[in-house]
N, C-alpha and C positions, 0 to 999 in steps of 0.2 A: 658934827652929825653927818657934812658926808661924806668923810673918811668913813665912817661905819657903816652905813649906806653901798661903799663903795667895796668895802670889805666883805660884807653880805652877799654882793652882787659874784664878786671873786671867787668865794665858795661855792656859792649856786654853779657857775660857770662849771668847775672841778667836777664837781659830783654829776651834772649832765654828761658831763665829757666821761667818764668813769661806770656810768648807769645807761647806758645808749640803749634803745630797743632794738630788738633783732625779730630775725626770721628764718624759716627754716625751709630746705629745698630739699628733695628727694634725688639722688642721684647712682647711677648703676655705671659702673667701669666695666664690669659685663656682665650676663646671663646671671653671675652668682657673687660676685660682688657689689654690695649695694651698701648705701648709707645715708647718715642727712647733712646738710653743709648746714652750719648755724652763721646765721651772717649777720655781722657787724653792720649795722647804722652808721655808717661816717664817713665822711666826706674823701678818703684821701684814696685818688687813682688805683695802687694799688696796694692793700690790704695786706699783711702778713695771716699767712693760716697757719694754723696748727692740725697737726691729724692723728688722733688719737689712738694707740692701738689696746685691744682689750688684754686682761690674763687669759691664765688657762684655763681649757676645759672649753663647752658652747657659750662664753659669753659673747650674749650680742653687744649692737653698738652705745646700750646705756647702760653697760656693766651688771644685766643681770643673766640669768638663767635659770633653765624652766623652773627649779622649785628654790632658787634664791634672785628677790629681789631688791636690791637696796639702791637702785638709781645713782650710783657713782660716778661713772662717766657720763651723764647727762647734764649731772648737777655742776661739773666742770666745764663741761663745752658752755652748757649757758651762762656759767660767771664768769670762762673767759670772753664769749662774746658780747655779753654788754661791759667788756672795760675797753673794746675796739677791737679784739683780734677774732676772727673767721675760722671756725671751728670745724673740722670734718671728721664724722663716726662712725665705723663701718661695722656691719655683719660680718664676721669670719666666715668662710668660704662655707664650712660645716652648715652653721644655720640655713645657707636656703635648701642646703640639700636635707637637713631635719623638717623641715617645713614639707619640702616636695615626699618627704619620704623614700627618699632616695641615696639611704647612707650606706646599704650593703658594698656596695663598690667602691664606695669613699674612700683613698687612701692615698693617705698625705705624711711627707716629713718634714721633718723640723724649718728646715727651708725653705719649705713650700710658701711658708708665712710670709719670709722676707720677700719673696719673688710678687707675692700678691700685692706687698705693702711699695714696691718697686714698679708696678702697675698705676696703683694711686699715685704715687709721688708724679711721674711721668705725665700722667691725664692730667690733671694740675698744672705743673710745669707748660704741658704746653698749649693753655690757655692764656697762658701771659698777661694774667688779673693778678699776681702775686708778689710781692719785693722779697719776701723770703719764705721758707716754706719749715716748720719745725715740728719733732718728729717728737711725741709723748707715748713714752709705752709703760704698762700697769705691770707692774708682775712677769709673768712669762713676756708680755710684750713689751719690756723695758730692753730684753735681750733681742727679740726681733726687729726693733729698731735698730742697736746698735750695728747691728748686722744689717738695714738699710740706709744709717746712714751716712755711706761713703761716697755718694755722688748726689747729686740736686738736692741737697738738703744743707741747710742755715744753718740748724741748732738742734741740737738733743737733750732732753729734760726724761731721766727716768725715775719713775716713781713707784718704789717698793721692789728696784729691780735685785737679784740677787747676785752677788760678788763672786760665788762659787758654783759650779756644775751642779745640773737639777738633783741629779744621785746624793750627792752630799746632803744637801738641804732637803730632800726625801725621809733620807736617814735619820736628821734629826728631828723631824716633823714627828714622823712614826714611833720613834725612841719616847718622844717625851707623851704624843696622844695614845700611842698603841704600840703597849708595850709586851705586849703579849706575843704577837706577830711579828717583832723586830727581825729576831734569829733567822726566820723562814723568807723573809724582804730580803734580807740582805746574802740572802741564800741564795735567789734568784734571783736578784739583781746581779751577781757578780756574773752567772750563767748567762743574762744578759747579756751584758759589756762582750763576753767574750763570743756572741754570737749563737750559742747553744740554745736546742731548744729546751723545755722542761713540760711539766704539769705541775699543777698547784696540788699538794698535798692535801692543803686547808679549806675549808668550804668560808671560809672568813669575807664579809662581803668587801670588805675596804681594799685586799689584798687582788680580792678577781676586778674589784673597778680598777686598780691602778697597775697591777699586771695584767691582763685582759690579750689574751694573743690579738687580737683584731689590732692591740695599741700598742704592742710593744716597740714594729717599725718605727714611729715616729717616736717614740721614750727614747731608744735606743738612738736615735740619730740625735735628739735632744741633749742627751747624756752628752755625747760626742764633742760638742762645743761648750768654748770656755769663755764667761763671758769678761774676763779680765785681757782676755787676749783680744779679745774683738772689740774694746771702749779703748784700747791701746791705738788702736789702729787709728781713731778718730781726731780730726785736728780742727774741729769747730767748737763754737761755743759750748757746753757742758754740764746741767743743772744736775744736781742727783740730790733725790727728796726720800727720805724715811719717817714713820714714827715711831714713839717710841711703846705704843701700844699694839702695835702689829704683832699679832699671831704668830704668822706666817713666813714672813722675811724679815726679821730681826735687825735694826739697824748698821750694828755689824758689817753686815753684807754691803750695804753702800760705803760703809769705811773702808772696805776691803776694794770695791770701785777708785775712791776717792785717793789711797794709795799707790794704783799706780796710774794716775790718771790725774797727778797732783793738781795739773791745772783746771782741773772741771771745780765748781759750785757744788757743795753739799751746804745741805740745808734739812737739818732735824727737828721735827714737827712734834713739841710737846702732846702725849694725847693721842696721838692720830693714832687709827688704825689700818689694818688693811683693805678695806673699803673707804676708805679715805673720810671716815668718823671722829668726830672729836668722843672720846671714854671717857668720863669721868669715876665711875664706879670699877666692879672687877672683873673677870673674864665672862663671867651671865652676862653683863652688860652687853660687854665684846660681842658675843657671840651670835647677841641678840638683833644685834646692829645689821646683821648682814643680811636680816628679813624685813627690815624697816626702809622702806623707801618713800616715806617723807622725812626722816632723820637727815637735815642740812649735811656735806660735807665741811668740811672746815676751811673755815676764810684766809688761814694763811697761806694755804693751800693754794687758793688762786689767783692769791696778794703775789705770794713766791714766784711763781710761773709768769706771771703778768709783768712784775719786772724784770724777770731775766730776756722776757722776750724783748721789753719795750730798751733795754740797755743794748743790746745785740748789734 
């Protein structure tokens, strides 16, 4: 009786230690950088953080925007913060200036991200609360991690990051949703790359949101970077996460990562999708997911992550 007694007791312990409460701090790196640290309950001097970077487009620091919400990077920071690790979520640089209404002059490239995200890592760093500092990036911010992290940074975990240049994965994106418009993308796209200006022929809205003269600078420089050449570069630890429900970045694209970066962790999430949803139904379902923000993200999700960190 108490061996099982004892047993019971041992499990309790586990699941405390794995379910910790947290709390959350508001904190600004400057005037326009701002986010919240989720902070781990526990006991030990100093904490490993993680710092989340969002995808593309205005998402803030809980993976939504203005007219999609589904709480995907929130839903993360707080299940990686009650297994013990300290979470930090940031605003992209855009949002305070959408807020402030102050985007006419906004104008940022591709780099700009990583220089912001090289900011955080720093203010952090040199707070000297941390044993190691690991860099999560969504999407487009799986590639602006890579690209930060070559100095003060432990570990890199990307999740849904893409293998091949954004032009590519553009192309196919457009080819398979809108097909119509493909010939006229990839028409000015090329005119892109090479610098040239153009006009949009088509009144098409999908094509003026994503060629948009105001956005082209920063596509254009986007375009410019490879992200197989920049996870080459990396010689820290390496998780690389996909689903196989994903829309948007096809798992593919992490095997193409995983290739030549043999030594990194891949790890393929039955289900997931690109808002880091478990699907069980078909693309409605999918689709639907990405306006749902009480819809859970998926547990292995932050089972995955939790131990690549807690091995490191």
């Amino acid at each position: 009786m108490k061996k099982n007694i004892w047993i019971i007791l041992l499990f309790a312990l586990r699941v405390s230690a794995q379910n910790q409460p947290i709390t959350t701090q508001e904190i600004s790196i400057d005037s326009e950088l701002n986010g919240t640290l989720y902070n781990a309950s526990n006991d030990l001097k100093k904490p490993t953080l993680a710092i989340l970077i969002a995808g593309s487009g205005p998402t803030n620091r809980s993976g939504n925007q203005p007219n999609i919400h589904n709480n995907s990077l929130k839903y993360l920071a707080e299940g990686l913060a009650t297994k013990g690790i300290n979470v930090f979520c940031f605003d992209k640089r855009v949002i305070a200036r959408i807020i402030a209404g102050k985007t006419d002059d906004f104008n940022m490239l591709f780099e700009d991200n990583s220089t912001d995200v090289n900011l955080i890592v720093s203010y952090f760093k040199e707070l000297n609360k941390y044993s190691k500092i690991v860099l999560i990036g969504h999407s487009e911010g799986s590639l602006i991690g890579m690209m930060s992290a070559t100095k003060n940074v432990d570990g890199f975990v990307s999740i849904a990051g893409a293998g091949r240049s954004i032009d590519l994965l553009m192309k196919d994106q457009i080819s398979k949703n809108y097909p119509y418009i493909i010939k006229e993308f990839e028409e000015k796209l090329d005119l892109l790359k090479k610098g040239e200006s153009f006009v949009l022929t088509s009144e098409n809205t999908i094509l003026a949101t994503l060629l948009n003269k105001k956005n082209r600078p920063y596509l254009k420089s986007w375009i410019d970077i490879n992200p197989q050449e920049k996870i080459k570069k990396l010689h820290i630890p390496i998780l690389l996460i996909n689903g196989t429900k994903d829309l948007q970045v096809p798992e593919s694209e992490a095997i193409l990562l995983k290739e030549v970066q043999p030594n990194a962790e891949l790890i393929i999430i039955n289900n997931m999708n690109h808002v880091l949803k478990i699907i069980d139904g078909d693309e409605v379902e999918n689709k639907a997911s990405y306006n749902n923000p009480k819809l859970p993200i998926a547990t292995e999700l932050v089972t995955s992550i939790y131990d690549f960190i807690a091995k490191m």
